[in-house]
N, C-alpha and C positions, 0 to 999 in steps of 0.2 A: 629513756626511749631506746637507746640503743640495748639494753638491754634485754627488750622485752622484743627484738628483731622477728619476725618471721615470715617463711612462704606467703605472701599475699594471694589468697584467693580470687581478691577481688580486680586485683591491677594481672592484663597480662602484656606481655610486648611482644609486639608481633611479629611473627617468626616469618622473615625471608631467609639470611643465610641458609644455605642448603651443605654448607661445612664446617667444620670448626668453630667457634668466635677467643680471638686471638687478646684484645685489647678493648675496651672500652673508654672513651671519655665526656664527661658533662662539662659544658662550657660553662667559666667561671663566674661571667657576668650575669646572668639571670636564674641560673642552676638548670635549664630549660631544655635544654637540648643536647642530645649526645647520640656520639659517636659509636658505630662499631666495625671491627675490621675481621675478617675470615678468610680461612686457611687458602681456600679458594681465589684470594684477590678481590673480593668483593667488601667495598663501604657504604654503610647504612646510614642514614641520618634519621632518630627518632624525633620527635616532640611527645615529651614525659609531662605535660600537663595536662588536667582532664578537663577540656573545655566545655564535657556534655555536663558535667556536675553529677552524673549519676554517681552510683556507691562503687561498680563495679564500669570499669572498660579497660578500651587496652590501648597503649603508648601506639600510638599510630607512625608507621617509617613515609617520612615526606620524601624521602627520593633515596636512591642507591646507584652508587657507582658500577654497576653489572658487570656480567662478562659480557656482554656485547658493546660497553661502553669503550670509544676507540681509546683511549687514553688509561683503560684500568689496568693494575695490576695483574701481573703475568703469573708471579708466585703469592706465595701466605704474606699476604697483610701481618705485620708485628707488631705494629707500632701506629698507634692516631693520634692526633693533640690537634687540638683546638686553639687559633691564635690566642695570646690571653686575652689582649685587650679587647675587642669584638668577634661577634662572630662571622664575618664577612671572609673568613677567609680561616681554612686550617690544613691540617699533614700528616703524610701518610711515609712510611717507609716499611721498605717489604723486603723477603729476599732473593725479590728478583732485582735487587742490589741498585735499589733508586730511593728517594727521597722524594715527592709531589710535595709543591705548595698547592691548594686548590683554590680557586675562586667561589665561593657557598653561593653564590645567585647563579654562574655560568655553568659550576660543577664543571670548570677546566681546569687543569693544573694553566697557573701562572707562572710555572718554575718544577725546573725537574733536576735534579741533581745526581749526578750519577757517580758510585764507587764500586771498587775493584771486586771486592770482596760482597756477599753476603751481608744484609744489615740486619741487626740484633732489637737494634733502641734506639732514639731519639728525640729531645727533647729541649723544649725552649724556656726560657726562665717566665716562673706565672709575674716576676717583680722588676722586668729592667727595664732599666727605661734609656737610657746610654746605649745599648746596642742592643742587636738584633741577631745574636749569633744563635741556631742550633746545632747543640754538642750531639753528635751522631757515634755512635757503638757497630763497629763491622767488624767481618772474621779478619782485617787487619789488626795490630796488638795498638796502633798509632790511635788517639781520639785524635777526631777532625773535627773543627766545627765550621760551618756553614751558616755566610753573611746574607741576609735576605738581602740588603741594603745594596750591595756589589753583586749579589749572585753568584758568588766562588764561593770553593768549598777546600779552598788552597792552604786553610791555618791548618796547621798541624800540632798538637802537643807535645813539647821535647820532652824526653824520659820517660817513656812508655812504657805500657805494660809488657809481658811476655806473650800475649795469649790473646784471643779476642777479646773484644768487650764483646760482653754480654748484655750492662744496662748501666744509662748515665743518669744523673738527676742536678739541677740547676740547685741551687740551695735559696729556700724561700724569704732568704732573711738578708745574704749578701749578694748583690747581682752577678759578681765578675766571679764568684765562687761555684763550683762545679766538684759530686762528686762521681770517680767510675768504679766499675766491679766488671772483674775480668774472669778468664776459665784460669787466670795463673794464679785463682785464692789471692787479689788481691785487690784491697780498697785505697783508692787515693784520690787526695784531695787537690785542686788546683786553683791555681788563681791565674783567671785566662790572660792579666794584663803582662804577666809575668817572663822573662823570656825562657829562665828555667820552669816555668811551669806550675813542677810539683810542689805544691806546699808541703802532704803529707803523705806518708803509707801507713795505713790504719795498721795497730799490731794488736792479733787479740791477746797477745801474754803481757799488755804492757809493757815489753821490754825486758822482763826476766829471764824468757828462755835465749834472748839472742846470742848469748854466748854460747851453750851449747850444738847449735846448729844452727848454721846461715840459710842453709834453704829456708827452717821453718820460721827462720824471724819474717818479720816485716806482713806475715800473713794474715787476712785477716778471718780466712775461712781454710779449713783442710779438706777444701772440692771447691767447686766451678761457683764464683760468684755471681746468682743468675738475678737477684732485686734488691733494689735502694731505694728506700724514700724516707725522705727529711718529715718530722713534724713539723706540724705547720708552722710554728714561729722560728726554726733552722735550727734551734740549741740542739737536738738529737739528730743522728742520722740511723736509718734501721736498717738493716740487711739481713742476706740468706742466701746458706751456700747448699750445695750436692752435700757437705756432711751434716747433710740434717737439720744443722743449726741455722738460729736468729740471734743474730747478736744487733744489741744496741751502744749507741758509739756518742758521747760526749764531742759534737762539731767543733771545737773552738780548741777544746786541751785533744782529741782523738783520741784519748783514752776509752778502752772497752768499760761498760759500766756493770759487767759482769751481770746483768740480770737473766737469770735463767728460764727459759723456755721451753727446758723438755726439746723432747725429741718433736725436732719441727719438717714432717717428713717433705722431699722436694727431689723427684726421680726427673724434672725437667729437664733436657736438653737444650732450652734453649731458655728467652729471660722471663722470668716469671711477676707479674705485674698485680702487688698486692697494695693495702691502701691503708692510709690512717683516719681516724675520725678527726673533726675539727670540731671546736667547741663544744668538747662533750668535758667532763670532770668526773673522773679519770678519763684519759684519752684511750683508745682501743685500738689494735691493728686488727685489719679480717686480711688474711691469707689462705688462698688456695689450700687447699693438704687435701689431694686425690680428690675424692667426688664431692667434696666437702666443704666449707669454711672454713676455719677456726679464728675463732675471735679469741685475742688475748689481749690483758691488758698490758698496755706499753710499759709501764716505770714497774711494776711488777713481776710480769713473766706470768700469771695468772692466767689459766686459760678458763674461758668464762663459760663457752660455748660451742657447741658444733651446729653449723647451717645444710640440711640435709632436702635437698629438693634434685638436684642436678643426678644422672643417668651415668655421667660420663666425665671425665677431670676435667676438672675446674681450672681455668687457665687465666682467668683474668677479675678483679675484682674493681669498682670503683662507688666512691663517696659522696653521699648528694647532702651536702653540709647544712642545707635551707631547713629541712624537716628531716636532718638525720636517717637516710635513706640508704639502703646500699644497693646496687647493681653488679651482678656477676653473670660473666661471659663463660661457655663450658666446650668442649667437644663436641658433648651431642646435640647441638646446632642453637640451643636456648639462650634466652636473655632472663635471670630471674630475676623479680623484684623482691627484698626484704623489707615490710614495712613495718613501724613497731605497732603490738597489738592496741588495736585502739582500746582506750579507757572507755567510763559511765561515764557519758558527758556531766558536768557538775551544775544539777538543776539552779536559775539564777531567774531575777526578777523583769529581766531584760529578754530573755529569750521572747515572748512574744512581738517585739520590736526588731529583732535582731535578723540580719543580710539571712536569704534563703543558702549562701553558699557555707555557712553555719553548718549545714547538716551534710557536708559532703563526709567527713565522716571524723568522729570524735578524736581521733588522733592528734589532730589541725588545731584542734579548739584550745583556749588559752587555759592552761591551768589557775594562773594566778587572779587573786581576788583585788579590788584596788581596797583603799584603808575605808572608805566609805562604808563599802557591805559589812565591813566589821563592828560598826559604829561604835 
């Protein structure tokens, strides 16, 4: 499915933003609804199901945080997340250097958190269940994270980077596990119970070049580390620097696993928020690259594909793992839908029986046969 990805004709999503869209996210428990944030300060709330059952409509936006909303955002929205466990409540941070928790019924922030600096990234673990911290990414070099529980944002990470963070990522497999990526080309691992902190500094030479040169050890990119994210079951971690590359990173030993990706272009300035598929075989990354997609596959470095609909750079991509869907966010103000091209529905003796939402469109419909019709 995922391979057969394209522009959907049929689905469109309705275009509020009137600037940028920066971030995207679908909430984990129903796949149902999602977020978007833009350059402007403004957040979207869509519902991405089609309740008409026709073949074609469009994700209707059930409410937005406007510019006339007393509480919105000042500067670009960067960052959304959806609490994991409901949706009754999710976050926004921007860089008008604040944090919102919101309340999804009142559309008030129930918490605001404020830092010194510019914020980059932010993120809550989709798997803990012990605590409640969001790890936040600002033009400070210190990660902070931020207790819902307490409402302080007083933890500090000791042995920090050089440089801002530019993007954090919870690790989906260990709770208290977290990793960052800074403008100082550098990846590291933490365990937040810890009071030194750092577990590790990703190195992409494995270790061989640290003798010749100290700056270049310990690095995990040679430019600004702008995106991280874990496969879904935490064994990998994926990243992406200002020098072009994607490197993928063995979580547990941090060893670079050298799979090559070509030139994986990335002129961002700030964090660039790409995504992985889940339950697909092979798994795939779709990454932004200028006005475009690129899907590759993960354990290969294979580029499989480019996604060509967007006017203007592509800033933000996200994964709707239910029916293998993807959503990306762009500049020139769009929300596109990628869906895979629908198959022949496969004629069967049941179809005249069969729920009228059957025909919403052959994509949905079950490929497999049970052992019966094979008699």
């Amino acid at each position: 499915r995922v391979l057969s990805l394209e522009l959907n004709k049929d689905r469109d999503v309705e275009r509020i933003h009137g600037s940028g869209i920066n971030t995207l996210d679908i909430e984990p428990v129903e796949g149902r609804y999602m977020l978007s944030g833009g350059s402007d300060g403004v957040i979207v709330l869509y519902d991405l199901e089609n309740l008409s059952r026709k073949p074609s409509y469009t994700c209707k936006a059930l409410f937005s945080v406007g510019r006339s909303h007393p509480d919105v955002h000042k500067f670009s929205v960067e960052t959304v997340q959806w609490y994991p466990h409901d949706t009754g409540m999710f976050t926004s941070s921007s860089f008008d250097k604040t944090l919102k928790i919101w309340d999804t019924n009142t559309l008030q922030p129930a918490d605001i958190f404020h830092f010194e600096g510019t914020v980059y990234s932010h993120h809550m673990s989709p798997i803990a269940t012990k605590h409640c911290l969001i790890a936040v990414g600002t033009k400070s070099p210190k990660v902070q994270l931020c207790d819902l529980k307490s409402g302080s944002s007083s933890h500090i990470l000791q042995g920090s980077h050089r440089q801002e963070v530019l993007a954090v990522s919870w690790s989906p497999r260990h709770e208290y596990v977290l990793a960052t990526g800074s403008a100082d080309g550098r990846v590291k691992l933490w365990d937040v119970r810890r009071a030194s902190g750092c577990l590790s500094t990703l190195d992409q030479y494995n270790g061989e070049k640290s003798k010749a040169s100290s700056e270049a050890a310990n690095t995990a990119h040679n430019g600004r580390v702008n995106g991280l994210c874990y496969t879904n079951d935490g064994l990998y971690l994926l990243t992406v620097g200002t020098d072009d590359r994607m490197r993928l990173w063995n979580s547990s030993t941090g060893e670079n696993t050298l799979v090559n990706y070509g030139k994986v272009c990335n002129e961002s300035r700030k964090g660039l928020k790409f995504a992985i598929s889940c339950g697909c075989n092979p798994e795939f990354a779709f990454v932004p690259y200028g006005s475009t997609i690129a899907v590759y596959t993960v354990f290969t470095g294979e580029l499989i594909t480019m996604l060509r609909g967007h006017y203007s750079t592509v800033n933000c991509c996200v994964f709707q793992p239910h029916f293998q869907e993807l959503y990306s966010g762009s500049k020139d103000c769009n929300i596109l839908a990628w869906i895979p091209a629908p198959r022949d529905p496969v004629p069967d003796d049941t179809s005249e029986k069969s729920l009228p939402q059957q025909h919403i469109n052959p994509a949905y419909e079950d490929a497999w046969s049970s052992s019966d019709d094979e008699g």
